[in-house]
PALO-726059 format. One line per 3 residues: number of its first residue (from 1); their letters; for each residue y, x, z of N, C-alpha, C, O. Coordinates in steps of 0.1 Angstrom, whole numbers, plus 5000, padded with zeros to 4 digits. Layout:
BEGIN
NUM	A	Y/X/Z/Y/X/Z/Y/X/Z/Y/X/Z ~ ...
***
This chain:
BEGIN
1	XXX	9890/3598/1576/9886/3611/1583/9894/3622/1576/9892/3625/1565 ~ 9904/3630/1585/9910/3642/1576/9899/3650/1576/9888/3648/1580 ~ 9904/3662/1570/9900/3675/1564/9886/3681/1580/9874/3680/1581
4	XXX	9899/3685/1589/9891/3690/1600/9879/3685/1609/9872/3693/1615 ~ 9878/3668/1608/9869/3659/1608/9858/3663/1600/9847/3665/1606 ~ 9858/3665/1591/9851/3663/1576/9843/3674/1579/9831/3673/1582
7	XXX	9851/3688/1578/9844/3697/1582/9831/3706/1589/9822/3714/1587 ~ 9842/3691/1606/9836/3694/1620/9820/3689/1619/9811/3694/1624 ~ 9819/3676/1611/9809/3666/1607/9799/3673/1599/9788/3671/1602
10	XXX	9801/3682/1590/9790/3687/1582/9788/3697/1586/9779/3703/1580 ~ 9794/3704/1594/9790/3719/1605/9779/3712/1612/9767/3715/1612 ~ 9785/3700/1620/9774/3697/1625/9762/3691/1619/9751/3695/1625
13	XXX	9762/3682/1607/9749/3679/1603/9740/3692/1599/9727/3692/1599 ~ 9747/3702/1595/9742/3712/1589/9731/3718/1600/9719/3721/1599 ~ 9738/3720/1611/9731/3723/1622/9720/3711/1627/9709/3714/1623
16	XXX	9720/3705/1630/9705/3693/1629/9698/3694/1617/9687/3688/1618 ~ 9701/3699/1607/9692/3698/1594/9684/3712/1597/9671/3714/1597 ~ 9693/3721/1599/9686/3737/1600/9676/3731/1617/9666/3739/1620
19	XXX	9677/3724/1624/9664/3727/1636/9654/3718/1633/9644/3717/1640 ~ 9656/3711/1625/9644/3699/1617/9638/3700/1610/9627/3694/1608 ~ 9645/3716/1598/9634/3722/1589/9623/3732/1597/9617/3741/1592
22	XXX	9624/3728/1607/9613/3739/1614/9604/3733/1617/9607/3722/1622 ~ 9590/3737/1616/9583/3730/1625/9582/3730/1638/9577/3740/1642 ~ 9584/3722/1647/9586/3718/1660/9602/3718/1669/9606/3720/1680
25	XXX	9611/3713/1652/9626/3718/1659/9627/3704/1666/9618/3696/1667 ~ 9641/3703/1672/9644/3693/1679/9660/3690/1679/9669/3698/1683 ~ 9660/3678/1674/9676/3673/1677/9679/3660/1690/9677/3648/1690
28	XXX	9683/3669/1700/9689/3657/1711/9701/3654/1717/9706/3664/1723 ~ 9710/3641/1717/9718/3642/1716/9724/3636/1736/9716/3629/1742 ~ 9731/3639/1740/9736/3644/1758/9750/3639/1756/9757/3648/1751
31	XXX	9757/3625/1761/9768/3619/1763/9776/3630/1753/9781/3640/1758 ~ 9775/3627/1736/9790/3639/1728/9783/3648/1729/9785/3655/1719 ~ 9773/3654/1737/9770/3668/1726/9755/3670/1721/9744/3666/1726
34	XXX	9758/3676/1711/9741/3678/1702/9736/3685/1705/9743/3696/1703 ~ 9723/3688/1711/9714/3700/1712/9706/3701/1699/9697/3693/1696 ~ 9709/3713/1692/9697/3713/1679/9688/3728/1687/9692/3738/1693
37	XXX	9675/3721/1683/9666/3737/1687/9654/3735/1680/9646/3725/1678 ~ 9657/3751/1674/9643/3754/1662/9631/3759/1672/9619/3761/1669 ~ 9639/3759/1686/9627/3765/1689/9622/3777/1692/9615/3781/1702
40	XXX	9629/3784/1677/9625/3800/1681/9630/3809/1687/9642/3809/1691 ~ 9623/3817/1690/9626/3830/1704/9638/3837/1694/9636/3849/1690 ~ 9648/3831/1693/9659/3839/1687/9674/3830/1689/9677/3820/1682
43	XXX	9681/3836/1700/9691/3824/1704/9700/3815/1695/9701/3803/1695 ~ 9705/3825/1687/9712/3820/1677/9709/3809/1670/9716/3800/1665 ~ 9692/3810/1669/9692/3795/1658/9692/3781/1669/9693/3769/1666
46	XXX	9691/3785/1679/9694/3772/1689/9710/3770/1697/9717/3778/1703 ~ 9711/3758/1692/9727/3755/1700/9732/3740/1705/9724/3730/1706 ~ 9746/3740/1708/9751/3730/1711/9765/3728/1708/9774/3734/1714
49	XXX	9769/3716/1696/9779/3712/1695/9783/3701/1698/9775/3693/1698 ~ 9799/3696/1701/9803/3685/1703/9806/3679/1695/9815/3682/1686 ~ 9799/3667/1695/9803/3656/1684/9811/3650/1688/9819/3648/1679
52	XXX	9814/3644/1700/9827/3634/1704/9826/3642/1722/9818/3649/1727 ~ 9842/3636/1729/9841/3638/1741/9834/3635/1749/9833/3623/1747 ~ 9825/3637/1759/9816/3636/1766/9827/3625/1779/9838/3627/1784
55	XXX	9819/3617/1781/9825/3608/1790/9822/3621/1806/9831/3622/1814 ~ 9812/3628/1808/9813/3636/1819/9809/3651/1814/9798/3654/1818 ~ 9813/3655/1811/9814/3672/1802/9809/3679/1812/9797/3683/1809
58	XXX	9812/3681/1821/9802/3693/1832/9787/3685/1834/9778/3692/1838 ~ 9786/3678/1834/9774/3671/1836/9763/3670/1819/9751/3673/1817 ~ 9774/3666/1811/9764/3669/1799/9765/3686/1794/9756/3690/1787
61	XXX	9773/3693/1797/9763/3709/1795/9755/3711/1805/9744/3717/1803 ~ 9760/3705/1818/9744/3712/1822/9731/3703/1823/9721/3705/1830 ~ 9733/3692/1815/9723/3686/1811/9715/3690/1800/9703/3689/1797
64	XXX	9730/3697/1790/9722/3706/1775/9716/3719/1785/9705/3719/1780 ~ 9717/3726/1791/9717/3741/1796/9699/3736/1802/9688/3743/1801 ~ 9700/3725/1806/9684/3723/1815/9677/3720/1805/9665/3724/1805
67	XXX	9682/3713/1791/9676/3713/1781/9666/3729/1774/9653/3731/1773 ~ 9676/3738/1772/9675/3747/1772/9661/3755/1781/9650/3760/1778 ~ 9666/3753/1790/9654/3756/1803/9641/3754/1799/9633/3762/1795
70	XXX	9639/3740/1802/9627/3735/1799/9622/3740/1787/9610/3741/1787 ~ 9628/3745/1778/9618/3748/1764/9615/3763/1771/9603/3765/1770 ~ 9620/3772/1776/9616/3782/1777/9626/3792/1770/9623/3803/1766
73	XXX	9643/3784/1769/9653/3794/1763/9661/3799/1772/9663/3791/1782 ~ 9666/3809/1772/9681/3812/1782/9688/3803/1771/9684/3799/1760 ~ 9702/3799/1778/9714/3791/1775/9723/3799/1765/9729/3809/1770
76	XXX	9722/3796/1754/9724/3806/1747/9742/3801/1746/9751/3809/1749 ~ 9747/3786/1743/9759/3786/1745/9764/3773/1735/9756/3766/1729 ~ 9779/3769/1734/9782/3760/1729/9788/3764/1720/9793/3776/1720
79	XXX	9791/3755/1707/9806/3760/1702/9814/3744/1702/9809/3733/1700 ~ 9825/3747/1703/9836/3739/1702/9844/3742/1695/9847/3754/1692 ~ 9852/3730/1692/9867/3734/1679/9878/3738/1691/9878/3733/1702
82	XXX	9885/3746/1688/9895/3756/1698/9906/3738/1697/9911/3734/1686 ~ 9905/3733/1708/9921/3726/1710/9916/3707/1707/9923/3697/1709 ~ 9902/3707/1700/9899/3696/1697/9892/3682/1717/9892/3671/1721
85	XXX	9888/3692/1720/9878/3686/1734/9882/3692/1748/9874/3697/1756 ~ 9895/3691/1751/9902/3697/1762/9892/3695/1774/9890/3705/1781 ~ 9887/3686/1776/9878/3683/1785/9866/3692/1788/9860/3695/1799
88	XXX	9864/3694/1776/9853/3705/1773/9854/3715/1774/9844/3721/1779 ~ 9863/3719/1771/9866/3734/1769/9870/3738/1784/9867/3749/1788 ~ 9877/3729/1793/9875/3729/1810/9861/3730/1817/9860/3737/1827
91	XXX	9848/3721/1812/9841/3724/1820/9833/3738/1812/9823/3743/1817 ~ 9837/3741/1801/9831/3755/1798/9836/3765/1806/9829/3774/1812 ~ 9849/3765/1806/9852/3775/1820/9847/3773/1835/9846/3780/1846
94	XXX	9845/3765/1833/9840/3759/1851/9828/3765/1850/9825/3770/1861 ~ 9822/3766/1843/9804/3766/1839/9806/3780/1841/9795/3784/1845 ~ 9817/3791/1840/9816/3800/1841/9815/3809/1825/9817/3821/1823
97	XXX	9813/3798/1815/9813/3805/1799/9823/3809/1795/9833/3803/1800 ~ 9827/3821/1784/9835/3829/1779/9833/3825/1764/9822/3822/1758 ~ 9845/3826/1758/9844/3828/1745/9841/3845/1738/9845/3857/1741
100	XXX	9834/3839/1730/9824/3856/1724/9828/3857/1712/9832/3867/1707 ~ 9828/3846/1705/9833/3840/1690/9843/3834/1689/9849/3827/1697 ~ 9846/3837/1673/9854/3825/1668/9853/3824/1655/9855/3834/1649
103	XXX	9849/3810/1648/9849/3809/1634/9855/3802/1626/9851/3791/1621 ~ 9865/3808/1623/9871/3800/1617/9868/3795/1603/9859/3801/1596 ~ 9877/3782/1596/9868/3776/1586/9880/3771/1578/9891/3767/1582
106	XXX	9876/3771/1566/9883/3763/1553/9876/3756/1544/9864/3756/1540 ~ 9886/3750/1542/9879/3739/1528/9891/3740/1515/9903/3743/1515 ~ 9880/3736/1504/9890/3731/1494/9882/3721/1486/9870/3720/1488
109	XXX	9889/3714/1479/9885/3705/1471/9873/3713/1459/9875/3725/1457 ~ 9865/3709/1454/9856/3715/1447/9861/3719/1435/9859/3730/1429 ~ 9869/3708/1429/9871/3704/1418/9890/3720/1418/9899/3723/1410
112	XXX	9887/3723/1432/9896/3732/1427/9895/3745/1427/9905/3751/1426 ~ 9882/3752/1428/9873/3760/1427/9873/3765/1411/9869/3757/1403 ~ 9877/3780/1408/9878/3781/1393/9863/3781/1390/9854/3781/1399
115	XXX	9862/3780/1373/9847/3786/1368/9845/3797/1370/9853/3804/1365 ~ 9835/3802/1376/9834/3817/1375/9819/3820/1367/9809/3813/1369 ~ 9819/3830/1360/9807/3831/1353/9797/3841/1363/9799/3848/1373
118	XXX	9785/3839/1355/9773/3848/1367/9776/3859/1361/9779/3859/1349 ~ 9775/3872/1370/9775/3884/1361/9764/3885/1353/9754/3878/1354 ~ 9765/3895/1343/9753/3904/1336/9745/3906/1343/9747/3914/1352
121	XXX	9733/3901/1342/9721/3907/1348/9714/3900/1356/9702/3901/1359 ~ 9726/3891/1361/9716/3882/1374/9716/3865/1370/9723/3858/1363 ~ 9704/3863/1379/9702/3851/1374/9699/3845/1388/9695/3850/1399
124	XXX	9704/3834/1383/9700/3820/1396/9689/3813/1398/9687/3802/1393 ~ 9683/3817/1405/9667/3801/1409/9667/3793/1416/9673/3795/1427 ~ 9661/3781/1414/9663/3772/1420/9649/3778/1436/9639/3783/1431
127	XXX	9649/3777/1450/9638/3783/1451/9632/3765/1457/9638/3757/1465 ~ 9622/3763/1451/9613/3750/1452/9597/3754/1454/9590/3745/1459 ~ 9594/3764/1452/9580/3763/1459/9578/3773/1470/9587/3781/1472
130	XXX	9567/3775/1478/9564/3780/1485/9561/3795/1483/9563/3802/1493 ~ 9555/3800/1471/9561/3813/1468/9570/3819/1465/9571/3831/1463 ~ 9580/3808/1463/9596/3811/1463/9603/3818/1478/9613/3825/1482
133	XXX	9595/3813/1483/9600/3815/1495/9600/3833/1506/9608/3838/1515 ~ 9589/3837/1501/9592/3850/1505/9603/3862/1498/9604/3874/1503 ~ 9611/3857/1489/9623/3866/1484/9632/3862/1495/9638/3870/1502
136	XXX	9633/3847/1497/9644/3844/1509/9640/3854/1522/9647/3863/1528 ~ 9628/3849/1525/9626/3858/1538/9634/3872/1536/9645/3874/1540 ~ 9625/3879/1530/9630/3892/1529/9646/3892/1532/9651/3901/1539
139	XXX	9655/3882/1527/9673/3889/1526/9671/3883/1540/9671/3892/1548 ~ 9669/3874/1545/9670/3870/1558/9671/3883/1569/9679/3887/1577 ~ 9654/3889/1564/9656/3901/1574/9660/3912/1574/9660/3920/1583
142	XXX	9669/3914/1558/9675/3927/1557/9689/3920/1562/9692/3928/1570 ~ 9697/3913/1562/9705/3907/1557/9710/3907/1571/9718/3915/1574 ~ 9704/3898/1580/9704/3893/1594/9692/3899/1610/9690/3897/1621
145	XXX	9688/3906/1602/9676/3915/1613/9673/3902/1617/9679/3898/1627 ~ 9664/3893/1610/9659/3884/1617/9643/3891/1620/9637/3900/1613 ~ 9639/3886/1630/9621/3893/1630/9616/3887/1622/9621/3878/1615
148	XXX	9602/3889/1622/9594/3884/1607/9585/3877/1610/9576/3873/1602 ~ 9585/3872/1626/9577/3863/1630/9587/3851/1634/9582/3840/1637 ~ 9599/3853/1633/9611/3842/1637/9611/3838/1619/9609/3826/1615
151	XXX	9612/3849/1611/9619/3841/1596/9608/3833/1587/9611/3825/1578 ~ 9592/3838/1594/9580/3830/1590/9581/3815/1590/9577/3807/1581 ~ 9588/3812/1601/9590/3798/1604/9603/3795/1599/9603/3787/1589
154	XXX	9615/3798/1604/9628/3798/1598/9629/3792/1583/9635/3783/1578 ~ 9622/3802/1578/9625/3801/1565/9608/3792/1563/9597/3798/1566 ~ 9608/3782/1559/9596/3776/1561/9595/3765/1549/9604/3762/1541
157	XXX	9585/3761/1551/9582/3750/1541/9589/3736/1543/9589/3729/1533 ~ 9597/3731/1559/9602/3724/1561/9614/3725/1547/9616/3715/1541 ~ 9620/3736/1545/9630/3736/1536/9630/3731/1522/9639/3727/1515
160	XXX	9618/3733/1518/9617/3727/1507/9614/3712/1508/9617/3706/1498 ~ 9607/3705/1520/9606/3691/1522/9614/3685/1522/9612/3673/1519 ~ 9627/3689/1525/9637/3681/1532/9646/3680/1523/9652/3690/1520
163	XXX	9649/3663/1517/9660/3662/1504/9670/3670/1505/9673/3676/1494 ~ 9677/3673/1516/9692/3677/1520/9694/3693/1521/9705/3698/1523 ~ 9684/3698/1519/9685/3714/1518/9683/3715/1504/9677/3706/1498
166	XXX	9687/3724/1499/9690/3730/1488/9692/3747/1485/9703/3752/1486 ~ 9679/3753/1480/9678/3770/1488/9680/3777/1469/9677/3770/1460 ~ 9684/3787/1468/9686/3796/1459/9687/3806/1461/9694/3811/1470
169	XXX	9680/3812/1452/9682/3832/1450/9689/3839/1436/9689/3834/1425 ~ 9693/3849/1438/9699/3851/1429/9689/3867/1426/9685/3873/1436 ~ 9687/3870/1413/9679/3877/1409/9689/3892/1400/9698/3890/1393
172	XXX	9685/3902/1403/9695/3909/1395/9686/3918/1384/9679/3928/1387 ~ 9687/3914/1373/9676/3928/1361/9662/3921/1368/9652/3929/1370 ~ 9661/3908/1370/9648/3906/1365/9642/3905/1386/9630/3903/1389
***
């Protein structure tokens, strides 16, 4: 698997982990593409990525899009790797979708990442319990105007259940 595989793969797990730590999220998968949905009345945290080519691509977005429906979401949208799913990226125009974004991404080897020390003053926590968890909130909603009935859940106890997440705050002067 090269580099941009590697990548594409843990973008994507990352996103089925974030709609699982919610309570009531949902991961479903539609010929190649993933529908993750938390659920919440906030588009952003619900989406659709392609894991592999879709044997019929206009037919599985608008199979994710009715997905969408049924919960009670507008179609908030897909993302795709620019140049990886030509197929796809055809019936996204057909579908009538625009690109709004683009994110681009890097990697490096970890091991080639210098040491860097924490500054003066701040300190790192591990956050593991449930009163840990309202410092997160808070940067959530200064951070991202998330609402405070979306980051209640968002930021939830699923996170601390779930081996594969891993949450930290950083503390400055205490």
């Amino acid at each position: 698997m090269d580099v941009a595989d590697r990548v594409g793969a843990s973008a994507l797990e990352a996103e089925r982990i974030r709609a699982l730590t919610v309570e009531g999220g949902e991961v479903l998968e539609v010929d190649g593409l993933v529908v993750t949905l938390t659920n919440l009345p906030a588009p952003e945290l619900n989406g659709v990525r392609v894991a592999s080519a879709p044997l019929d691509p206009a037919g599985a977005l608008a199979t994710a899009e009715q997905l969408f429906r049924d919960r009670g979401h507008r179609f908030f949208g897909i993302e795709v790797e620019v140049g990886r799913h030509p197929t796809v990226e055809e019936a996204i125009r057909e579908a009538g979708l625009e690109r709004v974004e683009a994110w681009p991404a890097m990697a490096v080897a970890v091991s080639g990442l210098p040491e860097t020390p924490t500054p003066e003053g701040v300190t790192i926590r591990s956050v593991t319990e449930p009163s840990d968890l309202a410092g997160v909130r808070a940067i959530e909603m200064e951070a991202f105007g998330t609402a405070p009935d979306v980051v209640e859940r968002f930021v939830g106890v699923g996170l601390l259940e779930n081996d594969d997440v891993r949450a930290f705050s950083a503390w400055l002067d205490g």
